[in-house]
N, C-alpha and C positions, 0 to 999 in steps of 0.2 A: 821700119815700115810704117807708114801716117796709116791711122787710124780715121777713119769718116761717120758723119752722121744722113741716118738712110732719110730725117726731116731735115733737111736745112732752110725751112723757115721761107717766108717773105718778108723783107723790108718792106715794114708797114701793118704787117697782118697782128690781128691781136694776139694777144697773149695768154690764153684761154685753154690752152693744152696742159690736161691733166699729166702728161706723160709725154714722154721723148724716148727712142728707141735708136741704139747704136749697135754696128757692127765693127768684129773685128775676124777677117778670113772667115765668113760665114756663122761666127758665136754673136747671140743678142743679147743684146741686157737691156732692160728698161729702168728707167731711170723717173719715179715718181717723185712730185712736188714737193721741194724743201718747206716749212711753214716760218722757221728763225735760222742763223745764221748756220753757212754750213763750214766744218774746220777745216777742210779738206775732202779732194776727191780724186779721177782719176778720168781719161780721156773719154767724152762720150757721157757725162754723170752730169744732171742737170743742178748747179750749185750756187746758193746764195752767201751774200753779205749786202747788207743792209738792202736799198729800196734796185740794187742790180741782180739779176738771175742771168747767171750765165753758163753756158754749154761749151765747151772744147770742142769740135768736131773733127779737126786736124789738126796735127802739131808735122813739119817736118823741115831740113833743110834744102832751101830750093839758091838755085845756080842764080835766077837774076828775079829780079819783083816786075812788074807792068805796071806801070807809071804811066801817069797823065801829068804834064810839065806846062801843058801848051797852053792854058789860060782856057781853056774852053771846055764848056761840061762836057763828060765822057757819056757818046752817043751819038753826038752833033757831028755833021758833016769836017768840023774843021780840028774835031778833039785828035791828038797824035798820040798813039802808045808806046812806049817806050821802056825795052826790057834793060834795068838796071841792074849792074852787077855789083856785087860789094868791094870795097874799097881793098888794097892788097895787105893780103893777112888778114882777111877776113870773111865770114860768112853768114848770110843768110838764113836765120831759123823762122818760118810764117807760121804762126797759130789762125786757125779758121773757129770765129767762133758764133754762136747764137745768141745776142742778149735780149733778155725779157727787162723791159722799164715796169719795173715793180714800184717805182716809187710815187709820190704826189707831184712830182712836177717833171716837164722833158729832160729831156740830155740831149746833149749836140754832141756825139758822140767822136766825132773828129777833130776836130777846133775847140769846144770845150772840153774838160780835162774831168766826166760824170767818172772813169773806170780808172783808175791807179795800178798798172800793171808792171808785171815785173819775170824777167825768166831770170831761173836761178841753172847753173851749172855745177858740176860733180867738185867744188873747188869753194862752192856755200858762194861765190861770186853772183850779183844781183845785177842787171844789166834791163836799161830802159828800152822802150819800144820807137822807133825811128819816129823825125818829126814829117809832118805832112803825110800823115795816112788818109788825108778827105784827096790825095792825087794816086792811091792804091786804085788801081781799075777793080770796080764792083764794091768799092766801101760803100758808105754813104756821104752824101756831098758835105762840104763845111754848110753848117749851121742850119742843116737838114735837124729841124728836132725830133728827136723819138717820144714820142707823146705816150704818157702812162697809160698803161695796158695794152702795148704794143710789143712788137719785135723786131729784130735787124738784122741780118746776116753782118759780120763785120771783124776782119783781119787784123791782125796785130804783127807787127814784123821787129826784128831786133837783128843788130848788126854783134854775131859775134866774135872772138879773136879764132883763127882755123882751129887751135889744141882745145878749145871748149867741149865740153863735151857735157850738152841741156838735160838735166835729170826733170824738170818742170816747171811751172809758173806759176806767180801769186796776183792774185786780184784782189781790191777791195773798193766801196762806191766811197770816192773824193767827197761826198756831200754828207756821209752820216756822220754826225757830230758825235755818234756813241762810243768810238772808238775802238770798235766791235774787233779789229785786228784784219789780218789776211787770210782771205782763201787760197789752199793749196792745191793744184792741180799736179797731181803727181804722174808723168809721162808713163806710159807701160813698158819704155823701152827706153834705155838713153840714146839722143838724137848725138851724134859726130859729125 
């Protein structure tokens, strides 16, 4: 069952929220402001690595993604949506998540490579997030930047083989040179 967050944020609004607040079948958890890197958490838990702060809000396997293909920004009278299915022998897992730009400079969140992510499966297997996620309907456009002290609604999608079976995901920010390691998003449920 996906898991949701009751803020999901606006692309754009800042990032000034001392707190985030998630449900799961009616249980709440608040989830207060990490200050240095976080090692791990779990769906709905607001978590840092380096100048990225980022929230889970949904993890779950979906049938086809909505795609923008058509060359046209999505909104515009001539944008086409297009529900894509995964390729045979395979499946769709979409993580829905919130990032706060913690750091000193933007992120281009689709087109540049600010967030390093990764879902891992019940098999320790690490599997990348599909290319062209600024043509996911509702990401942010390519080279839209998130400007520090902001925030973004923003999806991650991964193509897996059907027998996988998603126990959670690892993130860390591409730009900190500390080496600080991966955030673990530990799923509450394995995704099949």
């Amino acid at each position: 069952m996906p898991f949701t967050d009751t803020d999901s944020g606006v692309a754009g609004a800042p990032a000034n929220d001392s707190s985030l607040t998630s449900t799961e079948e009616g249980h709440t958890t608040e989830a207060t402001v990490e200050t240095k890197n976080s090692s791990g958490g779990k769906i709905g838990q607001r978590l840092v690595n380096g100048g990225v702060t980022l929230t889970a809000t949904k993890a779950e396997i979906v049938e086809s993604i909505p795609m923008n293909r058509s060359g046209y920004e999505t909104g515009t009278e001539y944008a086409k949506i297009t529900h894509e299915k995964p390729e045979k022998g395979g499946k769709f897992l979409r993580v829905d998540t919130l990032v706060e730009n913690t750091s000193s400079v933007s992120m281009d969140l689709t087109c540049g490579w600010p967030i390093d992510t990764k879902v891992i499966d019940s098999q320790k297997r690490e599997f990348d997030k599909i290319d062209d996620l600024y043509e996911l309907e509702n990401n942010p456009i390519c080279n839209d930047g998130l400007q520090p002290g902001f925030k973004a609604t923003m999806s991650f999608v991964y193509l897996l083989p059907e027998d996988a079976t998603a126990t959670g995901m690892t993130f860390r920010d591409s730009f900190d040179e500390s080496e600080s390691g991966k955030t673990t998003i530990t799923f509450d449920q394995p995704l099949k």
